[in-house]
C-alpha positions in Angstrom: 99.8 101.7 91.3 100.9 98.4 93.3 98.4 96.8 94.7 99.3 93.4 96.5 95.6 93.0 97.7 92.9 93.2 95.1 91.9 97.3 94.5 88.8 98.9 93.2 89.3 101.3 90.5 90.2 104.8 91.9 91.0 103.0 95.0 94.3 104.2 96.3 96.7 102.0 98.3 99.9 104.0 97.3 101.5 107.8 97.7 104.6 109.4 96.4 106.7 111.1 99.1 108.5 114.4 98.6 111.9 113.1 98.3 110.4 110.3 96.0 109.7 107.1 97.5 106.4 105.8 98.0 104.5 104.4 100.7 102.1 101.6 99.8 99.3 100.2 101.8 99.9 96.1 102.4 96.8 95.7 105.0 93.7 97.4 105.4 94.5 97.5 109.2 97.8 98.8 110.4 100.8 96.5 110.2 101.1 93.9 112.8 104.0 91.9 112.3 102.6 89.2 114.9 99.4 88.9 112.3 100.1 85.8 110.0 98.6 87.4 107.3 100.3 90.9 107.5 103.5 89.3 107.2 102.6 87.5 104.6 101.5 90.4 103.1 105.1 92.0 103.8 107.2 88.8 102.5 105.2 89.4 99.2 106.4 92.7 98.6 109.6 91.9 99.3 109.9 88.8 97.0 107.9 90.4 93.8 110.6 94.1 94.7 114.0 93.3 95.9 115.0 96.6 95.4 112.7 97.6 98.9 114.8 99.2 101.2 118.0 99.0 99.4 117.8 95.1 99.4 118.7 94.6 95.5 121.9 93.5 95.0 124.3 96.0 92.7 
């Protein structure tokens, strides 16, 4: 499980989608990318997972 904010155990911050992605929690709030921390929260995951979005490079 990916947790980018500390998690309590059994906590869940992550699903798996049907077609096999998964959606992961950043904020405890819903994402506001004019929040200094959300986006901070968003760069992070982005610079530890290039591969986000189909950012990695071949």
């Amino acid at each position: 499980m990916l947790c980018l904010k500390p998690c309590r155990k059994g906590q869940t911050r992550s699903r798996r989608t049907e077609s096999g992605g998964w959606v992961v929690q950043l904020t405890d709030a819903p994402l506001d990318l004019d929040n200094p921390v959300h986006l901070d929260a968003l760069l992070r995951a982005y610079e530890r997972f290039p591969a986000i979005g189909g950012r990695s490079a071949p």
